[in-house]
C-alpha positions in Angstrom: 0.0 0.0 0.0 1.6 3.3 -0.8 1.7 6.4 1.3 -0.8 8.0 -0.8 -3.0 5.3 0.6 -3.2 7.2 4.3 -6.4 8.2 5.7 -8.9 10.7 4.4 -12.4 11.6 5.1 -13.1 10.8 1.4 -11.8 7.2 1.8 -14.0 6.6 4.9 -17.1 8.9 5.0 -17.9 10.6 8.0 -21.5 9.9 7.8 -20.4 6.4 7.6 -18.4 6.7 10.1 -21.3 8.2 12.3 -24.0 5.6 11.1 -20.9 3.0 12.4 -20.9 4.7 15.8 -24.4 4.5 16.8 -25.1 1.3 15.8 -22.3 -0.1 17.9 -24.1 1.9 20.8 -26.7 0.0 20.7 -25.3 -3.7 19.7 -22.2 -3.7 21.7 -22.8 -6.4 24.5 -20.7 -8.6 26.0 -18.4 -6.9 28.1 -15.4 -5.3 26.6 -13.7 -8.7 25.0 -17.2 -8.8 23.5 -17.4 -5.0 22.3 -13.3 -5.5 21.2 -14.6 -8.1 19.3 -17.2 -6.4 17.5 -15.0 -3.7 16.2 -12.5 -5.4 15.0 -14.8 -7.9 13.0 -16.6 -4.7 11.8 -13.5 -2.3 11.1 -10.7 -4.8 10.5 -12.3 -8.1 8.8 -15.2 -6.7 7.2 -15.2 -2.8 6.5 -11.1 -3.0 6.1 -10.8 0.5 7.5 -7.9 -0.1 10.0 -5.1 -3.2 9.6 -5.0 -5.8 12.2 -2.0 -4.5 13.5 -2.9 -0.6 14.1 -6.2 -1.8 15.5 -3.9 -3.7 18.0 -1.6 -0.9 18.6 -4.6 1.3 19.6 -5.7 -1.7 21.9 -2.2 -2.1 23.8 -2.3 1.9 24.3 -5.9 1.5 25.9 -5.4 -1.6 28.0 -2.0 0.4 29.9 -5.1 3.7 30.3 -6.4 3.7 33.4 -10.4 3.9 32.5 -13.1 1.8 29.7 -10.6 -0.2 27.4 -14.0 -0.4 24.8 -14.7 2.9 24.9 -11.5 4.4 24.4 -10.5 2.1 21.6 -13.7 3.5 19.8 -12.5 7.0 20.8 -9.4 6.6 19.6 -10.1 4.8 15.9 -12.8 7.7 16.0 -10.0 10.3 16.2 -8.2 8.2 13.9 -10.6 8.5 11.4 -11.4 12.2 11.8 -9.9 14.0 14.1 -11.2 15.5 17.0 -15.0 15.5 16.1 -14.4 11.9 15.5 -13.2 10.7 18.9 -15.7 12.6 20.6 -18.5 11.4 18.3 -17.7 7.7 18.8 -17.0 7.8 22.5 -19.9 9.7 23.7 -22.2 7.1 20.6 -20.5 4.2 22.9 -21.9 5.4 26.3 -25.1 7.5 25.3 -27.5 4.4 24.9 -26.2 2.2 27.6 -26.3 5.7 30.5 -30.8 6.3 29.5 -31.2 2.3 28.9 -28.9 1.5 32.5 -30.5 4.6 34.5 -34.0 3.3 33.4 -33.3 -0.4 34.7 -32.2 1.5 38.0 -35.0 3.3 38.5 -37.5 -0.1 37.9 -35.1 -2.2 40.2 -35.6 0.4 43.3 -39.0 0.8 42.5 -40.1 -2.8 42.1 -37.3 -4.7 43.3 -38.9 -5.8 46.9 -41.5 -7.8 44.4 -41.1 -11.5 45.1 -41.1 -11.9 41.3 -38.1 -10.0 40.9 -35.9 -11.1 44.0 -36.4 -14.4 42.3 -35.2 -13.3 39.0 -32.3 -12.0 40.4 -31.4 -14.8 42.9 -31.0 -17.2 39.8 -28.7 -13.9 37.6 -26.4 -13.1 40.5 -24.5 -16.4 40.3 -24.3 -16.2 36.6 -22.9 -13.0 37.0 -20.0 -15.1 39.4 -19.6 -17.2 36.4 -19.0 -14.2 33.8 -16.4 -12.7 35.7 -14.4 -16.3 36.6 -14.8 -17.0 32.6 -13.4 -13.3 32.0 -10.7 -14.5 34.0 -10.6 -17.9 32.8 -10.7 -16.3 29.0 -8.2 -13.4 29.4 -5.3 -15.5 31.3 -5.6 -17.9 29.0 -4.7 -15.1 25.9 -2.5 -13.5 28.0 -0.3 -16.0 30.2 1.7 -17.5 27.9 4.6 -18.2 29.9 5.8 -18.8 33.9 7.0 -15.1 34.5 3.4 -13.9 33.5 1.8 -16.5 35.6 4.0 -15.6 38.3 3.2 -12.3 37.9 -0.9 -13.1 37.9 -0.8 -14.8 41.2 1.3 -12.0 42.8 -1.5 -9.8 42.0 -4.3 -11.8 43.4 -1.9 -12.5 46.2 -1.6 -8.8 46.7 -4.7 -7.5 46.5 -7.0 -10.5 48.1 -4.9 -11.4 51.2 -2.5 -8.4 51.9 -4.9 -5.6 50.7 -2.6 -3.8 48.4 -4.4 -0.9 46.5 -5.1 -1.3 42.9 -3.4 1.3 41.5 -0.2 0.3 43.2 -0.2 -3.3 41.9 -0.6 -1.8 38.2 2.6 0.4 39.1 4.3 -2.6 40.3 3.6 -4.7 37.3 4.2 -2.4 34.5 7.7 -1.7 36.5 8.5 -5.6 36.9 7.5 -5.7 33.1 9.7 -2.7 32.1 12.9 -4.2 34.0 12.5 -8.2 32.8 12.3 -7.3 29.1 16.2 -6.7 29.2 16.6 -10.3 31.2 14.4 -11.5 28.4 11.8 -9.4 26.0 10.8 -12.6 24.4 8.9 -13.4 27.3 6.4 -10.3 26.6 6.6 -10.2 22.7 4.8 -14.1 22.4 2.2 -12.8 24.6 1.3 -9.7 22.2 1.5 -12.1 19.1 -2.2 -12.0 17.4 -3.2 -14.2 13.9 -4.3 -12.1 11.5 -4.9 -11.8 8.2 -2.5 -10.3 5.9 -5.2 -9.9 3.1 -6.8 -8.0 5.2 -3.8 -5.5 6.6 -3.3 -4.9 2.7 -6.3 -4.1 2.0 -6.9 -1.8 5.4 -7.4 2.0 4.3 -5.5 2.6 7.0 -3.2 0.3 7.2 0.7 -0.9 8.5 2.5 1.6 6.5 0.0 4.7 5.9 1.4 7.4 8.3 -0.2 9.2 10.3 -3.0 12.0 9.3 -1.7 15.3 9.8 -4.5 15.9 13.0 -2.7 12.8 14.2 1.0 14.4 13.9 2.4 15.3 17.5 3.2 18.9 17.8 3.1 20.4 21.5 0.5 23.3 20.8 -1.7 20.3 19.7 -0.6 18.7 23.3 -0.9 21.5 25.5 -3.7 23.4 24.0 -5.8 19.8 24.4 -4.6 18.9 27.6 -5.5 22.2 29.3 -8.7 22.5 27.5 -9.9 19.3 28.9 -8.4 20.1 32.8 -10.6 23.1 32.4 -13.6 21.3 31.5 -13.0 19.0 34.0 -12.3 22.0 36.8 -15.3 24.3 35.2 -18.7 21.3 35.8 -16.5 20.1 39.4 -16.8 24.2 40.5 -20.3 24.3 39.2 -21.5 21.1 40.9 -19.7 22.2 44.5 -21.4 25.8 44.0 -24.6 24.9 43.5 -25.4 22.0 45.7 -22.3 22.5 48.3 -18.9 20.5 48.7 -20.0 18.2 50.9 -23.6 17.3 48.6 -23.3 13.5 47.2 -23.2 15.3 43.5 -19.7 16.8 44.6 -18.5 13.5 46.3 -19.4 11.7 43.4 -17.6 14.1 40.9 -14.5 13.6 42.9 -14.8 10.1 43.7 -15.6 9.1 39.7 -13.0 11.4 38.3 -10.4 9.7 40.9 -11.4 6.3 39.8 -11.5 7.4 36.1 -7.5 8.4 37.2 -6.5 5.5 39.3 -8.3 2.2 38.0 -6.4 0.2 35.2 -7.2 -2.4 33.4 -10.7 -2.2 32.1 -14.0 -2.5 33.8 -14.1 -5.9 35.8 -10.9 -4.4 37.3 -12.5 -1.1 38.4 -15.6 -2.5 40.2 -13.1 -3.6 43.1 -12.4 -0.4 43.7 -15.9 1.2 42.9 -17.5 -1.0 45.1 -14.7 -0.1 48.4 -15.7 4.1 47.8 -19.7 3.5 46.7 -19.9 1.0 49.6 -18.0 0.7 52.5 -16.5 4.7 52.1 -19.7 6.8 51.3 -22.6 4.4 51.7 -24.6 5.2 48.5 -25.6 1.8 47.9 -25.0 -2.1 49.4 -23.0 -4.6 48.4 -25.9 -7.2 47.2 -27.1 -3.7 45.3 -23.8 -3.7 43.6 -23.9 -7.0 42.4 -27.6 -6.4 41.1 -26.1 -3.2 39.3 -23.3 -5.5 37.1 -26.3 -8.3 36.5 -27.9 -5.3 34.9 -25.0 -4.0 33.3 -24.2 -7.4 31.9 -27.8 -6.9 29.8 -27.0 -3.8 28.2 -25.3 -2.6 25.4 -22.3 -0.1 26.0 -19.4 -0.8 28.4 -19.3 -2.6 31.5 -18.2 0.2 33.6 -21.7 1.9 33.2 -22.4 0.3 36.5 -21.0 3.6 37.7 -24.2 5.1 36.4 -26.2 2.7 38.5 -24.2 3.3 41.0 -24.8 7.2 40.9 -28.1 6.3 40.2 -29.0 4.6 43.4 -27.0 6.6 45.7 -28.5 10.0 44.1 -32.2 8.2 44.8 -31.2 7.6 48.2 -29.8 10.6 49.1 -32.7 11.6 51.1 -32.9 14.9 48.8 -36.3 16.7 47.7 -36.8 14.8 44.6 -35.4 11.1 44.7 -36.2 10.3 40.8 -34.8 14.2 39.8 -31.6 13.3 42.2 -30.9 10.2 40.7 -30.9 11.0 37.0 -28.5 13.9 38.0 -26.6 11.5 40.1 -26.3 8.7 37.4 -25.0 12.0 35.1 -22.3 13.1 37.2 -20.9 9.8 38.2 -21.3 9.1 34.0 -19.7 12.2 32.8 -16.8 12.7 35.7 -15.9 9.0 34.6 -15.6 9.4 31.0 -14.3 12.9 30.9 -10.6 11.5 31.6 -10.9 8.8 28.9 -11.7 11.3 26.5 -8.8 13.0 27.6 -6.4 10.5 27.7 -7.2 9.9 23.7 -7.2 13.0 22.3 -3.7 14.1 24.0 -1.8 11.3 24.2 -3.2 9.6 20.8 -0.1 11.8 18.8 2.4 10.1 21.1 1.2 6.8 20.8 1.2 6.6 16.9 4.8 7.0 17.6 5.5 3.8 19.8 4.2 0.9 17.3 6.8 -2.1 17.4 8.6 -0.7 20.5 8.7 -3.7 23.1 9.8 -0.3 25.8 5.8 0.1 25.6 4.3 -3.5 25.3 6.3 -5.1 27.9 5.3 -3.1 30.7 1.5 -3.3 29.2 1.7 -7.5 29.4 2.8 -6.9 32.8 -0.2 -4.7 33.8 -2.4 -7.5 31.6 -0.6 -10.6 33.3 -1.3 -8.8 37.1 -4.9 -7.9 35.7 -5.7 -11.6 35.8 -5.2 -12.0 39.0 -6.9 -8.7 40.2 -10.2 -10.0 38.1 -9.7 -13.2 39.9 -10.1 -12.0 43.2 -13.1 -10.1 41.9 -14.6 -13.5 41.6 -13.9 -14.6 44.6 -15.2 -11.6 46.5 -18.9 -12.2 44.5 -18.6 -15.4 45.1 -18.7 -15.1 49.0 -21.9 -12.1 48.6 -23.9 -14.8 46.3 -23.4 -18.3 48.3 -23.1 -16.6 51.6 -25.5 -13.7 51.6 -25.6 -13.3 55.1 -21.7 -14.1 55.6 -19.8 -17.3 56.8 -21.8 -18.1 59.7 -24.9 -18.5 57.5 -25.5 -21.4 55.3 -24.4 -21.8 52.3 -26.9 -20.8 49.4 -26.0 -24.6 47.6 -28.8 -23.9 44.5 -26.5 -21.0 43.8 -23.6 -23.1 43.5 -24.9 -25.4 41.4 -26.5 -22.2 38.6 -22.9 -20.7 38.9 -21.4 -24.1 37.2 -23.9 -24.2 35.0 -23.7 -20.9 34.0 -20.1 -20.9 33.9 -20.5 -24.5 31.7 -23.1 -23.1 29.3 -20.1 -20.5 28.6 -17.0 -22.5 28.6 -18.3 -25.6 26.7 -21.6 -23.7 25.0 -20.2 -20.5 24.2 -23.7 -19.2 25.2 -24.3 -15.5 24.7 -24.1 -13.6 28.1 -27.6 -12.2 27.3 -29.2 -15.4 26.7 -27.3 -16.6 29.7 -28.9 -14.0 32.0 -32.5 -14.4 30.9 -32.4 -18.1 31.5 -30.4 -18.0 35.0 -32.9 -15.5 36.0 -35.7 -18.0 35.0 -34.0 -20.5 36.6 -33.7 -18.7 40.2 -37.5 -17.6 39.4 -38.4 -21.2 39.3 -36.1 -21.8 42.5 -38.2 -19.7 44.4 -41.4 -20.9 43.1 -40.3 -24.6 44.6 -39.4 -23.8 48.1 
């Protein structure tokens, strides 16, 4: 493919483009390996509008972000595409349908959810929802540890985080640092783990593709950089002011803002990595909403399109709604909005500044290495994710309660019906939730 062959709006229509955008709002279930999926199938194999290996780059660049891995990779092949408007376009199309279809589901689940027929429902979906993250687990390790140093590095991270209560964030540090200092002892140990098949058919054919450089909106200057950068800090600074002016520093709104913006800041590794950490501040820090709430709120999230870490809107959602404010339904719409927009705001961010950089860095093992690190140590953080829903859905009422054994028993189906089936996690749902409604029924 010759130079000539880089991108251009002509080549890929932004009205395409846009028409691309908003249907993947709406059709992206699955979690993110589901919504990863999706795009490249749709962008890579079957439009051709980005090789294998750029679409790949773009992934390892927002696997290391702290933040939505699915959303930012739309951002970023957004910006890609066209620019600015582009990125922004395509993230906000990724989150838009999932926020009003997620904040809707909240509002029916506090308002009906004492209903017999609905705590049945959702005793059979909460250990299917124990079986979708141990398969997440399951799936990514099996991708991603490739070798004894990243296994090694796995169960260090579960080790840390489970037993000897290391923060999150610190464990990424720690990992990406380990990865950064054994790719001299021996880089082959992280270059096997990034290897991908792919077609080359389809990289020559890719409109953008291995050797089309970069668009000029894509070239780093630092006026592009710093001109970005503070634009979005000032955003960021301008709707946190407004929130603490108008309802007062200390009103849930302002919490939120400042709790969602840290998390945006400090959580890698996608969304089944964030909920640890979500579920600590939303729980056990401020209250806003219980523990067997927060697994109800990723059941629901698991049903809708859009990323995983929308639970954040359910999250704001019920904590807005119990508030004990004038208006519950009017506090919880704002609520779901602020924890929404204060957790994509960085991600947005993160694209549109850093994206110049990162079209630099293709093929450099300085950057991959210490991004299977973070990857290697993510398994074991989702792992222990498991285990903690694991103890909320078969002891509900803690150890010295018995243990709930029908749950058990849906969880290995559920988690059988995905390993062996490759049911659809939809599909999966419904009929776990039919299941624990015909449990109830019985006894």
């Amino acid at each position: 493919m010759s130079s000539k062959a880089h991108l251009d709006k002509k080549q890929i229509p932004f009205i395409q483009a846009l028409k691309f955008w908003l249907k993947l709002g709406f059709i992206s279930f699955g979690g993110p390996a589901g919504q990863i999926s999706i795009m490249h199938e749709e962008l890579v194999e079957r439009r051709r509008w980005i090789s294998d290996k750029r679409f790949l780059h773009a992934l390892n660049y927002t696997m290391l972000l702290p933040g939505p891995e699915a959303q930012q990779l739309a951002t970023y092949i957004g910006w890609l595409m066209h620019g600015v408007r582009g990125g922004i376009i395509a993230g906000l199309l990724f989150v838009l349908p999932s926020f009003f279809i997620l904040s809707i589901l909240a509002w029916l689940y506090l308002t009906y959810g004492d209903l017999p027929l609905v705590q049945g429902i959702l005793y059979g979906v909460k250990p299917a929802v124990v079986a979708i993250v141990l398969f997440a687990a399951f799936r990514i390790g099996k991708n991603v540890l490739k070798n004894p140093v990243l296994w090694l590095l796995a169960g260090l991270a579960f080790i840390s985080i489970a037993i000897l209560k290391v923060p999150f964030p610190y464990i990424v540090l720690g990992a990406g640092l380990m990865g950064w200092i054994l790719r001299h002892v021996k880089s082959e140990w992280f270059i096997a783990a990034q290897q991908h098949h792919s077609s080359g058919e389809l990289i020559a054919d890719a409109i953008i593709g291995d050797q089309s450089p970069p668009p000029p909106h894509a070239e780093f200057t630092w006026a592009r950089f710093l001109i970005h950068g503070l634009m979005g800090l000032l955003l960021i600074i301008f709707l946190f002011v407004g929130l603490s002016m108008a309802f007062g520093w200390q009103s849930v709104f302002s919490q939120m803002a400042l709790f969602f913006t840290k998390a945006a800041l400090v959580t890698f590794g996608g969304a089944y990595a964030v909920l640890p950490y979500v579920h600590q501040g939303g729980v056990e820090v401020y209250g806003w909403l219980t523990s067997p709430q927060m697994i109800d709120g990723l059941a629901l999230g698991e049903t809708t399109p859009g990323p995983l870490i929308m639970i954040v809107a359910f999250v704001g959602f019920v904590g807005g709604w119990t508030a004990e404010l004038t208006n519950a339904v009017s506090a919880a719409w704002l609520a779901a909005a602020v924890a929404t927009v204060f957790t994509f705001l960085p991600s947005f961010l993160f694209i549109l500044v850093g994206g110049p950089l990162v079209e630099k860095t293709r093929d450099d093992i300085k950057f991959t290495a210490p991004l299977t690190a973070i990857t290697a140590a993510v398994v074991g953080v989702i792992l222990n994710l498991a285990l903690f829903f694991s103890i909320h859905t078969f002891w509900p009422v803690g150890f010295d309660g018995n243990l709930e054994w029908a749950a058990v028993v849906l969880a290995v189906i559920a988690f059988f019906a995905l390993y062996r089936l490759k049911m659809d996690v939809i599909i999966l749902i419904v009929l776990s939730g039919l299941m624990g409604l015909m449990h109830q029924l019985i006894i």
